[in-house]
N, C-alpha and C positions, 0 to 999 in steps of 0.2 A: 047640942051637936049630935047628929045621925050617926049612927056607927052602919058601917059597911060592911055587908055581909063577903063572908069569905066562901061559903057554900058555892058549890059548883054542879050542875047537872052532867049526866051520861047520858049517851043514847047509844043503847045495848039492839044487837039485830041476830038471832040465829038463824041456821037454819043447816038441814040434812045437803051433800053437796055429794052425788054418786058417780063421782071420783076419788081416787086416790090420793092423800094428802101431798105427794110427792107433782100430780100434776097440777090441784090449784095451787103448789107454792110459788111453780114456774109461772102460773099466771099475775100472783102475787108478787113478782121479783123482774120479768123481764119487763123492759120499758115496750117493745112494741104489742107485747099483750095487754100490759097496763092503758096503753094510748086505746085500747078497743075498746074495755069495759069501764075507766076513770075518769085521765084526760092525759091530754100528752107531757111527756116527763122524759128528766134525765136522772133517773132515779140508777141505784147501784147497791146490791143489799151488803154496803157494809157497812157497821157500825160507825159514828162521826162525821158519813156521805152526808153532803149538803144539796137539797136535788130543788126543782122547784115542780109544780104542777101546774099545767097553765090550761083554764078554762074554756070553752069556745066562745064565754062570753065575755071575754079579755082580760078577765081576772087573773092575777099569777096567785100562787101559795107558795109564800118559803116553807121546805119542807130539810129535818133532817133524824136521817135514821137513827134511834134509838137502841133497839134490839133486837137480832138477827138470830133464833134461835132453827135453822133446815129445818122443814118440816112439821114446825110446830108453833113457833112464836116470830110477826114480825110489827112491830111499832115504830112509830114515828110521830114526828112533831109535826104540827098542821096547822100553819100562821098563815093568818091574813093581815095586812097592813091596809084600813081604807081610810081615803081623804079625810073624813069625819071618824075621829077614833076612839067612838060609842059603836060603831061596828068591825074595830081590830077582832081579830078572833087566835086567842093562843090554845090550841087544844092539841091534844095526844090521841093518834088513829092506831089500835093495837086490834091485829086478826089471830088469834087463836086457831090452830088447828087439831083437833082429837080423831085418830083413825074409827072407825066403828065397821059393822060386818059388812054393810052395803058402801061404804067409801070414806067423807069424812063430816065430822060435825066441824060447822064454822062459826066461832063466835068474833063480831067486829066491835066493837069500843071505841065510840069518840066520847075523850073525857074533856071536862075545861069550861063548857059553856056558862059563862057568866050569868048570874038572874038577871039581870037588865036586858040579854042576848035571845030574846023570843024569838026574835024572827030567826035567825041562825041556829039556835036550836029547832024548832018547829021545821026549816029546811033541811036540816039534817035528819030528822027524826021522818021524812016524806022521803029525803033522794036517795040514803041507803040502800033502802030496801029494793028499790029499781037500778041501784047500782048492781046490786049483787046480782039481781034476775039478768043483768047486761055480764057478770060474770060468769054465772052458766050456762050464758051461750056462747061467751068465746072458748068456754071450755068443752060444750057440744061440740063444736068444730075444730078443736086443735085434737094431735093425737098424744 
């Protein structure tokens, strides 16, 4: 009998963000800034909110908030249900935020990806990091 690994991978993304941690939280938090750099949502930063995230490529995500710490800590739950469910995904998306002299250090965490989950991790580990570059431009242009 195979015994089944319980290990789970991260994919961890920093990066320096020259704003202040108070304006990417709003970006972090409001659904129609979220819809510019994510996908479109009915998200609500309160702990227990059940939101979904829905793709442009018809995908939905049940999603629900974990923890809402203003300006510094927000996590959430990040499920996917698919037909074949060798590709469900249960993971945990947590943004960190640290002030610093030029604005704020941003750490993002998706934890959860199964070792059998290569493609979903390997997509995760590619769309982050253009997520986030899609973040500091909605943040270039908000005030």
């Amino acid at each position: 009998m195979s015994e089944i690994s319980t290990l789970t991978r991260t994919v961890v993304v920093e990066r320096e963000i020259a704003h202040p941690p108070e304006k990417l939280w709003r970006a972090l938090t409001q659904p129609h800034l979220i819809s510019e750099w994510l996908m479109k949502n009915d998200f609500s930063p309160v702990v227990g909110h059940r939101f979904n995230l829905r793709g442009e490529w018809g995908g939905v995500l049940d999603c629900q908030v974990l923890v809402v710490e203003p300006h510094r800590t927000l996590s959430y739950a990040w499920n996917f249900k698919h037909d074949d469910p060798a590709f469900d995904l249960n993971s945990v998306v947590t943004f960190s935020l640290s002030p610093t002299a030029t604005g704020t250090h941003l750490r993002m965490e998706q934890s959860g990806f199964r070792p059998d989950q290569k493609q979903a991790y390997g997509g995760a580990k590619a769309g982050w990091p253009e997520l986030l570059s899609k973040l500091e431009q909605v943040l270039a242009g908000t005030d």
